[in-house]
C-alpha positions as CSV (number, residue, x, y, z in Angstrom):
1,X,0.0,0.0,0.0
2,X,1.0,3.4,-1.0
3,X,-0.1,6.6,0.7
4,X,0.5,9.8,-2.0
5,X,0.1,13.7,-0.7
6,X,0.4,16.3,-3.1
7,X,1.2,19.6,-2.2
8,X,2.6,23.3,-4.2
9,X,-0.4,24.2,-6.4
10,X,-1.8,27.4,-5.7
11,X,-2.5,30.6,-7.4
12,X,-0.4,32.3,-10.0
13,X,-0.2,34.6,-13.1
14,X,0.1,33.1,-16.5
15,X,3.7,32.9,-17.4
16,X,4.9,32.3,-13.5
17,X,6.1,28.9,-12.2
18,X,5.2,26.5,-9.8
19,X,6.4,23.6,-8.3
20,X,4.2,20.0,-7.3
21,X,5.8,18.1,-4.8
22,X,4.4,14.7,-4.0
23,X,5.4,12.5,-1.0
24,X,5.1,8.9,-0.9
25,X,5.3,6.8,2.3
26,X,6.7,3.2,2.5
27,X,9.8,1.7,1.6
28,X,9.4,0.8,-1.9
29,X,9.2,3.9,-3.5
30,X,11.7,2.8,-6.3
31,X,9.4,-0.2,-7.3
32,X,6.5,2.4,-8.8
33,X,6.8,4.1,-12.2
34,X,5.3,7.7,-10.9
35,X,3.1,9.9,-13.1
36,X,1.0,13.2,-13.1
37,X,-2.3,13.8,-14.5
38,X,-4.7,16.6,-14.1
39,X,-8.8,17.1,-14.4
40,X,-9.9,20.7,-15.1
41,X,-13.8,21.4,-14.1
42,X,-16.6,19.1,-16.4
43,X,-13.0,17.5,-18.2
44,X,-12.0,14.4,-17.8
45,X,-8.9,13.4,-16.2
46,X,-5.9,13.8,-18.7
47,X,-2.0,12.5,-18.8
48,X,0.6,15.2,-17.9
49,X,3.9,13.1,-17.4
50,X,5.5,10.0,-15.8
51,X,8.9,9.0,-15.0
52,X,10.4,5.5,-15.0
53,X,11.1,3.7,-11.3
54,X,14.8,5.5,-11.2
55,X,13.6,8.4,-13.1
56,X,15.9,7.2,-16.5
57,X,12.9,7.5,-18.6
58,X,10.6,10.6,-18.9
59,X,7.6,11.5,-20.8
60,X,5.3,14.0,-21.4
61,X,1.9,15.4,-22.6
62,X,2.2,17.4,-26.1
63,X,0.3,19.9,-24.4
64,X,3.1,20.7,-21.6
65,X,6.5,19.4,-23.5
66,X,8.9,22.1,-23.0
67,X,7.2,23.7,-20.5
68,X,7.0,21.1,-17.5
69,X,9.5,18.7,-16.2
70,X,9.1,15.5,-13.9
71,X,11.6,14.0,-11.3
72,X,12.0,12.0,-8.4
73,X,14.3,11.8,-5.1
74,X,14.0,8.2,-4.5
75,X,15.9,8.8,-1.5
76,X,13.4,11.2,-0.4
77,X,10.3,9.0,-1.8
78,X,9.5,12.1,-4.0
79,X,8.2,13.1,-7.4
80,X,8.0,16.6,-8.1
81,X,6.5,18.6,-11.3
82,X,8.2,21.7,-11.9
83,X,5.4,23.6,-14.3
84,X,6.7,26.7,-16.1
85,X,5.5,29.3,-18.2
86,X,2.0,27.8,-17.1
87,X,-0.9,29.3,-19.1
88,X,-4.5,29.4,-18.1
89,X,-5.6,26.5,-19.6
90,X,-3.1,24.4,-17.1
91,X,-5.6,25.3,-14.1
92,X,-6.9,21.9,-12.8
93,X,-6.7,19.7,-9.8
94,X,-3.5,17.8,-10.4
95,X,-2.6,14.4,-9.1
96,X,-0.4,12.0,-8.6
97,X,-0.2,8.3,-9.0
98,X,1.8,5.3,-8.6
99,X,1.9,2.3,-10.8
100,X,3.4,-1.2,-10.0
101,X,2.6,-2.6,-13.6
102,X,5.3,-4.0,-15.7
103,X,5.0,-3.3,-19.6
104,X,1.7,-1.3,-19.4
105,X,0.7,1.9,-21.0
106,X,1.3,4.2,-18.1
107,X,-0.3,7.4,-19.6
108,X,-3.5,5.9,-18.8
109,X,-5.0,6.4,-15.5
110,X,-6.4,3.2,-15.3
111,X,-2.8,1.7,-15.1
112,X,-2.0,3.5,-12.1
113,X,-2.8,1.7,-8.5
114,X,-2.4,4.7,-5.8
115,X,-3.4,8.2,-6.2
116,X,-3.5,11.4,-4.1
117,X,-6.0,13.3,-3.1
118,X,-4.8,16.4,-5.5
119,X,-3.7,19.7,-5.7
120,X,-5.5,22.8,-7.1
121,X,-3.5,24.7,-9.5
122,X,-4.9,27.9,-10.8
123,X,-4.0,30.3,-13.4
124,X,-4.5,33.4,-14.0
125,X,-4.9,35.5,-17.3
């Protein structure tokens, strides 16, 4: 079992930055690919980025390529999403999620086995 908390979202003009932090407990922090995905009000929840188990492999949504960058602190059971030059259509609740699957397609959600409880992120025109 995997307990997520998200945490860094907040208010902010378009063009500004913000970073998502999200803290896993348990040991086994290494044996989850981690992603982000993100659900904008009457939208369905969408793909944002994942990173491998040791962070080797990265990838990301079309919409926020160049723009937003994942990582991980294994040591620190941490994945962080470093958002910049964030436009209004980035505002959402924005999660994160673990995933234990071997081989899978892991920008689906349904992939994923753990999730938080979200963080609102809002932009400003």
């Amino acid at each position: 079992q995997v307990q997520l908390v998200e945490s860094g979202g907040g208010l902010v003009q378009a063009g500004g930055s913000l970073r998502l932090s999200c803290a896993a407990s348990g040991r086994t922090f290494s044996s989850y690919a981690m992603g982000w995905f993100r659900q904008a009000p009457g939208k369905e929840r969408e793909f944002v980025a994942r990173s491998s188990r040791y962070g080797a492999s990265r990838y990301y949504a079309d919409s926020v390529k160049g723009r937003f960058t994942i990582s991980r602190d294994n040591a620190k059971n941490t994945v962080y999403l470093q958002m910049n030059s964030l436009k209004p259509e980035d505002t959402a609740v924005y999660y994160c999620a673990a995933s234990s699957a071997p081989d899978v397609n892991l920008s689906r959600a349904r992939n994923y086995d753990f999730w938080g409880q979200g963080t609102q992120v809002t932009v400003s025109s």
